[in-house]
C-alpha positions as CSV (number, residue, x, y, z in Angstrom):
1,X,125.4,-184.7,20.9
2,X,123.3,-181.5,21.6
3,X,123.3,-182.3,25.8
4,X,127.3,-183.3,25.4
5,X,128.3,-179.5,23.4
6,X,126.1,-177.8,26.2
7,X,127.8,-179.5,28.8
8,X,130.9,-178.4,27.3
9,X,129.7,-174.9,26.9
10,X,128.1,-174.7,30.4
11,X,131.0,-175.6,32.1
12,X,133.2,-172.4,29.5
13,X,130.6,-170.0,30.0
14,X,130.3,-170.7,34.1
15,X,133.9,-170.6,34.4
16,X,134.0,-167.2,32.4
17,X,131.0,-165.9,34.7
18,X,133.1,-166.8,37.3
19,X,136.6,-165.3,36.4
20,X,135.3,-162.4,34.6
21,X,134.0,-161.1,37.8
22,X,137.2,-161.2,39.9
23,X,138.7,-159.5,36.7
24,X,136.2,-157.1,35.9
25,X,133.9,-154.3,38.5
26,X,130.1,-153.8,38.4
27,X,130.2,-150.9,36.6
28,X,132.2,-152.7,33.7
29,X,129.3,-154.8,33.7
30,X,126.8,-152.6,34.4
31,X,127.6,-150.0,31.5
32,X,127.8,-152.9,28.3
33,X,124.3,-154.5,29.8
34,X,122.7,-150.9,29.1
35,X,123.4,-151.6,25.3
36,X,122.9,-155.2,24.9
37,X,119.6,-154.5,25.8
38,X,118.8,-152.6,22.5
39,X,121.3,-154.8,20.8
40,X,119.0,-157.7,21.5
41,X,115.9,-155.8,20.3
42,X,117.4,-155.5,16.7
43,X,118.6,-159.4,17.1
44,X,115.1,-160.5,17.1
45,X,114.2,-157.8,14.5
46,X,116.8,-159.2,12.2
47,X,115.9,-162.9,12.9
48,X,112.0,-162.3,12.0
49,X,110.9,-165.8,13.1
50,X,112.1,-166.6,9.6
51,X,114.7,-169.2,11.3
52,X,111.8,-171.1,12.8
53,X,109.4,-171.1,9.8
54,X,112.4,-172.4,8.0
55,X,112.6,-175.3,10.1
56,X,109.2,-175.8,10.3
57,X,108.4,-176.0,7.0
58,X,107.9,-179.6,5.4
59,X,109.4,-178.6,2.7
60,X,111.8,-175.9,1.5
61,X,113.2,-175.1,-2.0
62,X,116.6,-174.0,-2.5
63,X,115.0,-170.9,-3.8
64,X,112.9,-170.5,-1.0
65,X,116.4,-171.1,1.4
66,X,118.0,-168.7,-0.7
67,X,115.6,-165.6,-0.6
68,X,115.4,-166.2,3.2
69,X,118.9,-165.8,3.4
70,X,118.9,-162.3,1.6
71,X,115.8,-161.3,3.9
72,X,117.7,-161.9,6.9
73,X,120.8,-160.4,6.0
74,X,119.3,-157.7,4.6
75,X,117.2,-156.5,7.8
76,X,120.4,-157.0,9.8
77,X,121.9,-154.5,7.8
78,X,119.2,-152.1,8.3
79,X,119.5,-153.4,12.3
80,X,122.5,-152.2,12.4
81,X,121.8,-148.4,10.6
82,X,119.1,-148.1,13.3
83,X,121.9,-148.7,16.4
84,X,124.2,-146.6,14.8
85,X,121.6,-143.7,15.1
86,X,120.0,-144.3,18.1
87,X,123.8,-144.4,20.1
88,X,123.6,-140.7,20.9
89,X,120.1,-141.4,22.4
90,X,121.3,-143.9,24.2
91,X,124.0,-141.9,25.7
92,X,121.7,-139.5,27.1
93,X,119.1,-141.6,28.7
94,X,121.4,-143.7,30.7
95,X,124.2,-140.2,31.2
96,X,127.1,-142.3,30.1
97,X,129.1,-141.6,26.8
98,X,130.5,-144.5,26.7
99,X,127.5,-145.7,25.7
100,X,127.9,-144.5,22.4
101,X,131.5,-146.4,21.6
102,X,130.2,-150.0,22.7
103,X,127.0,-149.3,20.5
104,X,128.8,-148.7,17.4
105,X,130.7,-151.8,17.6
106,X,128.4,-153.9,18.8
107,X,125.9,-152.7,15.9
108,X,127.7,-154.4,12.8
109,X,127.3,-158.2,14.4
110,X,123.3,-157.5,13.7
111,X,125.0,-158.1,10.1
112,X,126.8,-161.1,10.0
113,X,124.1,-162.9,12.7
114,X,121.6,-162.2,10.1
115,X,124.0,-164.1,7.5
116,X,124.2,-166.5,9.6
117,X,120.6,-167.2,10.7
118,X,119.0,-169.3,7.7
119,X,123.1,-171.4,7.7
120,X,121.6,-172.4,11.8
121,X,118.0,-173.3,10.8
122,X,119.4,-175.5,7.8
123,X,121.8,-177.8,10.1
124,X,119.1,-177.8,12.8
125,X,116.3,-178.6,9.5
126,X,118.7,-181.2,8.8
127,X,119.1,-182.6,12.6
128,X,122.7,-181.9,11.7
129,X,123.5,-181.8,15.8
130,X,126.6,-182.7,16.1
131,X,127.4,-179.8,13.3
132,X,125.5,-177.2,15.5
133,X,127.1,-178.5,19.1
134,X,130.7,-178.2,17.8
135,X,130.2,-174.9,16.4
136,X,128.5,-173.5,19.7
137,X,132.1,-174.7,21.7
138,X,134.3,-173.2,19.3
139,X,132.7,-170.3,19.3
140,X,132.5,-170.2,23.3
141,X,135.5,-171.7,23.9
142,X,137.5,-168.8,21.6
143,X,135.3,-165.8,23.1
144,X,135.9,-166.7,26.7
145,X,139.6,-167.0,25.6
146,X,140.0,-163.3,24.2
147,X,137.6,-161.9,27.0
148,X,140.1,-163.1,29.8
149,X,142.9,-161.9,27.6
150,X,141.5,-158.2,27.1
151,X,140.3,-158.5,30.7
152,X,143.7,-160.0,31.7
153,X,145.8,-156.9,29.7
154,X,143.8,-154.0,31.3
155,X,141.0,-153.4,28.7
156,X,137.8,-153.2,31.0
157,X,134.6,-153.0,30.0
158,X,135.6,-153.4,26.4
159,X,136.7,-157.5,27.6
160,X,132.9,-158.2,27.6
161,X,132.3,-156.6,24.1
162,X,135.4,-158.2,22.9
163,X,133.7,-161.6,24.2
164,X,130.4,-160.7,22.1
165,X,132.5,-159.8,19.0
166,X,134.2,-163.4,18.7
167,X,131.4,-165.5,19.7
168,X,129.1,-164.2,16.5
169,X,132.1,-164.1,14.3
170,X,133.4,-167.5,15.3
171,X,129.8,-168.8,15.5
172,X,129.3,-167.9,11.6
173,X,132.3,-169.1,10.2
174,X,132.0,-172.4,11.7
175,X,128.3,-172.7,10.0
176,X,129.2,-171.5,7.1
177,X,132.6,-174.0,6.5
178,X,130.0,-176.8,8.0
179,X,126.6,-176.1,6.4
180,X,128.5,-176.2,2.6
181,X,125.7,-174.3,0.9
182,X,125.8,-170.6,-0.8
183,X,122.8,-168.7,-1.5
184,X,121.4,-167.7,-5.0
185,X,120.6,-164.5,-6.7
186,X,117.1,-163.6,-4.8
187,X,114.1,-165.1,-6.8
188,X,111.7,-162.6,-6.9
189,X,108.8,-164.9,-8.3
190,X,109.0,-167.3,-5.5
191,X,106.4,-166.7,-3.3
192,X,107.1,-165.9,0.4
193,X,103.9,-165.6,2.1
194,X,103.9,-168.1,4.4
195,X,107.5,-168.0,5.8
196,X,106.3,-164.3,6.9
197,X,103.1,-165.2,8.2
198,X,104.7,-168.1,10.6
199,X,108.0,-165.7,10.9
200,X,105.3,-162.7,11.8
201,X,104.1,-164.4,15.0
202,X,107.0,-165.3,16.0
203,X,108.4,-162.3,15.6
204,X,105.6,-160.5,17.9
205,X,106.2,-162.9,20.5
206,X,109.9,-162.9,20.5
207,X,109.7,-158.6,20.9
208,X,107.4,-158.6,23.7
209,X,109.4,-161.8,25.3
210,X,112.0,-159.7,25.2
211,X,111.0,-156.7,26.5
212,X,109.8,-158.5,29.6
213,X,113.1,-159.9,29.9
214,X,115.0,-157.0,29.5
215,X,112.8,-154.3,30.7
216,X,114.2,-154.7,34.1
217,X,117.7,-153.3,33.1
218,X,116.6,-150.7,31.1
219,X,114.8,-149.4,34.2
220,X,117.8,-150.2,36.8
221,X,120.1,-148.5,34.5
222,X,118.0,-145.1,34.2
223,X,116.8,-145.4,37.5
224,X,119.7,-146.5,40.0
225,X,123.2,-146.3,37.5
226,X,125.4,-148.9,36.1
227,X,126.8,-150.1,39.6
228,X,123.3,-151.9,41.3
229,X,122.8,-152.8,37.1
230,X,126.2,-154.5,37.4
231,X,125.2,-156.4,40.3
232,X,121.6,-157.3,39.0
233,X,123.1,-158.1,35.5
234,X,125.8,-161.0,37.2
235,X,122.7,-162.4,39.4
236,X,120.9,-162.3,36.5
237,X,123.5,-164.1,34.1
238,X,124.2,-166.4,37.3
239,X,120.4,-167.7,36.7
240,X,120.1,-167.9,32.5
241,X,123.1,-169.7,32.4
242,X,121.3,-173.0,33.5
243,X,118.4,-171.7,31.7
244,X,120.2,-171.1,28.2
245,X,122.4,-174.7,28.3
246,X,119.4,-176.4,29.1
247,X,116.5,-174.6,27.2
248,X,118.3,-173.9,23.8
249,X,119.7,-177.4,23.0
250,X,116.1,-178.8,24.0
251,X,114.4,-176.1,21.5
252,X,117.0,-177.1,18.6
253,X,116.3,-180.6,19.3
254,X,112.3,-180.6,20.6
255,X,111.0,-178.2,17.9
256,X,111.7,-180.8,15.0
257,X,110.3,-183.6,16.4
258,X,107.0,-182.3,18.0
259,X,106.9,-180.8,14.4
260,X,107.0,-184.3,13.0
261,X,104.7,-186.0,15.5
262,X,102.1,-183.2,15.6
263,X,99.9,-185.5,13.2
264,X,99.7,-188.3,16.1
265,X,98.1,-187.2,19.0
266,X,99.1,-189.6,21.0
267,X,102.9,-189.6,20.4
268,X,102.5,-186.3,20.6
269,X,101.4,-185.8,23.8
270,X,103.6,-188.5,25.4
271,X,106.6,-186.5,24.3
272,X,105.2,-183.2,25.8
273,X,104.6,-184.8,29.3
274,X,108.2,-186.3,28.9
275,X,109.9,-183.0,28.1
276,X,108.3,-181.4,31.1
277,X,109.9,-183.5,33.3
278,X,113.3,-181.9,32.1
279,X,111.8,-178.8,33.1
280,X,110.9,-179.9,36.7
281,X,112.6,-182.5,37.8
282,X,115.9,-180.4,35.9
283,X,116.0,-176.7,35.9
284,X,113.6,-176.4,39.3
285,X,115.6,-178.9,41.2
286,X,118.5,-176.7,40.2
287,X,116.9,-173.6,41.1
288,X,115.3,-174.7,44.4
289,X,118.9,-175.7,46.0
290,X,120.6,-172.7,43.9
291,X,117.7,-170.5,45.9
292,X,118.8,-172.1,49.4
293,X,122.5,-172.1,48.6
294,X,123.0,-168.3,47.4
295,X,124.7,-166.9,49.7
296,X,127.7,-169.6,49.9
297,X,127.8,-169.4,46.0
298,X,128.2,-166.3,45.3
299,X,130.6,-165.7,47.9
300,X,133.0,-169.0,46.1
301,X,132.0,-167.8,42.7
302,X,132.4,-164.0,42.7
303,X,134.0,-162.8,45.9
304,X,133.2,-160.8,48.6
305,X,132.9,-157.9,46.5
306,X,129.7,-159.0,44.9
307,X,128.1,-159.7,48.1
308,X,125.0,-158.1,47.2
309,X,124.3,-160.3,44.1
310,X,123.4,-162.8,46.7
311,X,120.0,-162.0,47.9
312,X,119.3,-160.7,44.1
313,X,120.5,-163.9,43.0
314,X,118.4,-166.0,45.6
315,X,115.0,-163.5,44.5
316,X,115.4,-164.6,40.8
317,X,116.1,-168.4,41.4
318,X,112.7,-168.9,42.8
319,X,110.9,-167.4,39.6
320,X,113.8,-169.8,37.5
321,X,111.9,-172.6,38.5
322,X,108.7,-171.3,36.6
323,X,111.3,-169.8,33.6
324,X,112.2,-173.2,32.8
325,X,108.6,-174.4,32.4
326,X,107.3,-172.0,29.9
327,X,109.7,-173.1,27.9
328,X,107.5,-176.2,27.2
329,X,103.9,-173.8,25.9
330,X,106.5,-171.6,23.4
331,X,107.6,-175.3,22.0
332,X,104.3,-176.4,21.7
333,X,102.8,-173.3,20.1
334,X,105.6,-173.0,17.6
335,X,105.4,-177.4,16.5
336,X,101.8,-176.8,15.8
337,X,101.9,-173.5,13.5
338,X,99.9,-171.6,16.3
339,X,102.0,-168.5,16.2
340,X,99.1,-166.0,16.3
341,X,97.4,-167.9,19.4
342,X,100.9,-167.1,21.0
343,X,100.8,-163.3,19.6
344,X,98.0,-162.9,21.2
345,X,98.4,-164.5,24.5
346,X,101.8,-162.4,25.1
347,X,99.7,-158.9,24.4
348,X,97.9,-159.2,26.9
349,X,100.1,-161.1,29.9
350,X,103.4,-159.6,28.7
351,X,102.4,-156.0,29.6
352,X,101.2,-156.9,33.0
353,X,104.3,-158.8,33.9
354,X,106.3,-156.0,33.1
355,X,103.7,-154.2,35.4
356,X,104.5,-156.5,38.1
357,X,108.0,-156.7,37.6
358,X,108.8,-152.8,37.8
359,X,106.5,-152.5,40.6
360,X,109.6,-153.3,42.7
361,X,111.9,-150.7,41.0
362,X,111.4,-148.4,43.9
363,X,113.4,-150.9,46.3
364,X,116.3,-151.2,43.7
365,X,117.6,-154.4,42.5
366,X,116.3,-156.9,44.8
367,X,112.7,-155.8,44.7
368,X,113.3,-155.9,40.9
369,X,114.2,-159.9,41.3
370,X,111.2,-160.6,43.2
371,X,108.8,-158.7,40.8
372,X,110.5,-160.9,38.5
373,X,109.8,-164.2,40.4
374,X,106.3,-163.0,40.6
375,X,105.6,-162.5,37.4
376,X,106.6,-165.2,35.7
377,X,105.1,-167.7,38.2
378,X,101.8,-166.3,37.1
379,X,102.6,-166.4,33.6
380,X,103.2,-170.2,33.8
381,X,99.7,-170.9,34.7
382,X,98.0,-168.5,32.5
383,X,100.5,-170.1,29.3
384,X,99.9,-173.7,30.0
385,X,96.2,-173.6,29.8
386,X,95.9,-171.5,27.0
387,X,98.8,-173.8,25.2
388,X,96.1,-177.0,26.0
389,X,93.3,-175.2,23.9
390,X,95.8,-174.3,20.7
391,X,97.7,-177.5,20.9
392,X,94.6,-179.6,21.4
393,X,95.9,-180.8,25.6
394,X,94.6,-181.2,28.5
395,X,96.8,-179.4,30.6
396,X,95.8,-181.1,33.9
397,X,98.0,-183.6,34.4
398,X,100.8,-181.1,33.4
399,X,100.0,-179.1,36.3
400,X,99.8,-181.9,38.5
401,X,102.9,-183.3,37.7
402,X,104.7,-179.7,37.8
403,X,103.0,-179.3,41.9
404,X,104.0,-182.9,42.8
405,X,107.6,-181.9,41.7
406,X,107.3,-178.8,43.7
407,X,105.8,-180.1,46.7
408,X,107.8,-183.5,46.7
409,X,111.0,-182.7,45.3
410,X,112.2,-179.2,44.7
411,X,110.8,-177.5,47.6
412,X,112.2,-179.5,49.9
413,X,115.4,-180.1,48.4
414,X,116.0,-176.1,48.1
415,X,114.6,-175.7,52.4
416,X,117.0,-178.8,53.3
417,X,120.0,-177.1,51.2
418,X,119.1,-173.9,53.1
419,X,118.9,-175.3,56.6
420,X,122.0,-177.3,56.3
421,X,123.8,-174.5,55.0
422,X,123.0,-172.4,58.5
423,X,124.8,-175.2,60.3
424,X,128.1,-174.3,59.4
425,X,130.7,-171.6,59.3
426,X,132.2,-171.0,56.0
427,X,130.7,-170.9,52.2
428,X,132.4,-174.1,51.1
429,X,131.6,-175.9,54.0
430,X,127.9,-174.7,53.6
431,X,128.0,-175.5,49.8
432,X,128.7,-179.1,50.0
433,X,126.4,-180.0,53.3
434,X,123.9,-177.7,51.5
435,X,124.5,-180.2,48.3
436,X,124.2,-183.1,50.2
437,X,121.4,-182.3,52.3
438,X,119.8,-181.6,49.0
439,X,120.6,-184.9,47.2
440,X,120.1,-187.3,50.5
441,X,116.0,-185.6,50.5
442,X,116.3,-186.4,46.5
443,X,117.9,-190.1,47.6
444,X,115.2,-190.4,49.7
445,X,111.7,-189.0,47.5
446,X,112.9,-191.6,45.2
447,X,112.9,-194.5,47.3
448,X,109.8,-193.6,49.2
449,X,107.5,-192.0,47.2
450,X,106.0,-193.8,43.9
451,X,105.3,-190.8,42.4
452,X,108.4,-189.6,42.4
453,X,110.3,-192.6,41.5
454,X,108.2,-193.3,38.7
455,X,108.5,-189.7,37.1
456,X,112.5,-190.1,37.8
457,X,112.2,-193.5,35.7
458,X,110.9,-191.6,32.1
459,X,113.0,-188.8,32.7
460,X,115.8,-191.5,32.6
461,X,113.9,-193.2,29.7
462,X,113.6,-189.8,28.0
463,X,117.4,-189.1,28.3
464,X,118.5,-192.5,26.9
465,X,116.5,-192.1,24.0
466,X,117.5,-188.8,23.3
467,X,121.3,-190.3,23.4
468,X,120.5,-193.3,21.4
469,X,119.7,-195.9,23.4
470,X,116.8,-197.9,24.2
């Protein structure tokens, strides 16, 4: 139900990418990225890793589910105080005023998202999928809707914020008519302690995640102006897209289960080698051919006007590959209560990514993207081993499977995508000999190599179970 709703929502939220950006300029773009950064800041803030203690917890009181829900609302309220005041600031830092405008409206969602935080974790705590995958489409489906409209009727930049504004608002609604439950008066003698000593972890990590995921546009914006941030910001929605349909239904799903089977080792560890494979064999096979095939997509998918997301686009596809495989550590360290090991390995590689990743802000967006691609490739290694020791794993054959994937099947699927594509005149006639130059190499790994058809056969395994099916 979970892979179905994302399908849905990929296909909405693609098709927005796409006709947003023959409705809209760079700069519209450009100049609402510069506050969703901070926007996101008080998001995590106002979430407090109370969402995934909640869901982690064996057990949880209706007390316990109550006073969470006051916590979280109540720290988006403060959120959304500390936007309000930090607007003018804004303002001056990136020399825009309209800064200011699209910061005080998008500060009051920090509100109802913290309402709607613990109503989430309790469909997800109750596997309630097909409640959290029909809620996710609405929402999507409706904000895409009134973006195009707004975009459609002349509103600019403020079509993007409108788009933000439904999707939260929507998004709540449908939880709350779903999940059926109202909170309590707070309980002020139920203890609390351990929800904010998971949640606190959490939280850490989530901040500096965050800020190496966002520092980039922070910097562009200052540095270079809301035009090259517009054109970063659509290569860089262009590659979470993937990440976010894929990555998010598998946390909502993955995090409750490893949670259950952390007491057997074994099972355990069977399901972390199987939900790798989604990462490789899914996301980086994506990525490699997306990486070979950017110049022809952008051109179908944006116009000529964005020509410049292309290589930007390409840069950050490479490190996509390695963005979908740390996915599996941050699942791993949250199933097994090891929040503070996490904490403490994202103080230290955290700040030297960012290192890494502004060390290109001198040659503007592009150098930017490859910083980026850098970065995270080392962080991948560095995560993995250090999620072995916490989670009690040998991380080996996890790194050999992730190189035989790279070597065998999404390397060369992304260089025989690229090569095909330079045969041809034309960006859909490159697309689809790119595509099929890509998926006769895949036709062909899997008849001829064991390795690879073997690892194909338990992904396969591992999606029919997840649908049902034996």
């Amino acid at each position: 139900m979970t892979l179905a709703g994302q399908l849905v929502r990929f296909v909405v939220q693609f098709g927005s990418v796409i006709l947003l950006a023959r409705l809209l300029t760079p700069d519209d773009f450009g100049v609402v990225a510069m506050v969703t950064s901070v926007v996101g800041i008080a998001e995590i803030v106002r979430d407090f890793g109370l969402s995934s203690a909640a869901i982690q917890a064996k057990t949880l009181s209706h007390a316990e589910r109550s006073n969470l829900w006051w916590i979280n609302t109540g720290i988006g309220v403060l959120c959304t105080f500390f936007i309000v005041a930090l607007a003018p600031l804004l303002a001056r830092v990136y020399g825009d005023d309209r800064v200011v405008g699209i910061a005080l409206v998008l500060s009051g969602l920090v509100i109802v998202s913290g309402a709607n935080t613990q109503l989430r974790a309790d469909l997800s705590r109750g596997m309630r999928f097909s409640s959290l995958a029909l809620t996710d489409v609405t929402a999507q489906i409706t904000a895409v809707a009134v973006a195009i409209g707004m975009a459609l009727t002349g509103w600019g930049y403020w079509a993007v914020v409108g788009q933000q504004i439904t999707f939260v608002v929507v998004g709540f609604v449908m939880n709350a008519l779903q999940c059926r439950w109202i909170p309590s008066r707070p309980d002020r003698h139920t203890p609390m302690g351990r929800f904010f000593r998971y949640g606190g972890g959490v939280l850490g990590t989530q901040l500096i995640g965050f800020a190496t995921n966002n520092i980039d546009n922070v910097a562009l914006g200052a540095t270079w102006g809301a035009g090259p941030l517009g054109n970063y910001s659509r290569a860089y929605q262009l590659l979470m897209v993937p990440i976010e349909q894929i990555n998010a239904p598998m946390t909502r799903v993955v995090l409750p289960v490893l949670s259950r089977a952390r007491e057997d080792h074994e099972t355990f560890t069977r399901y972390v080698q199987r939900a790798q494979l989604v990462g490789t064999h899914g996301l980086g096979l994506i990525f490699a051919v997306a990486a070979g095939l950017a110049w022809p997509i952008t051109d179908i998918l944006f116009g000529p006007q964005w020509a410049l997301v292309a290589p930007i686009f390409a840069a950050l596809a490479i490190g996509g590959v390695f963005r979908g495989l740390i996915q599996l550590p941050y699942w791993c360290f949250l199933a097994v209560g090891k929040t503070g090991d996490q904490l403490r390995l994202y103080l230290w590689t955290r700040p030297l990514m960012i290192l890494v990743l502004l060390s290109g802000l001198p040659w503007g967006p592009i150098g930017v993207a490859i910083g980026h691609s850098v970065a995270f490739a080392l962080y991948w290694v560095v995560s993995l081993a250090r999620m072995g020791r916490a989670a009690d794993l040998d991380p080996t054959p996890l790194y050999a499977q992730a190189m035989r994937s790279f070597v065998l099947v999404s390397g060369p699927a992304g260089l025989a995508a690229y090569g095909a594509a330079q045969l041809v005149p034309g960006s859909a006639a490159q697309l689809l000999l790119g595509l099929g130059a890509a998926a006769a190499w895949l036709a062909i790994a899997t008849l001829f190599l064991p390795s690879v058809r073997s690892e194909n056969v338990a992904l396969v395994g591992f999606l029919r179970r997840g649908l049902g099916r034996r």
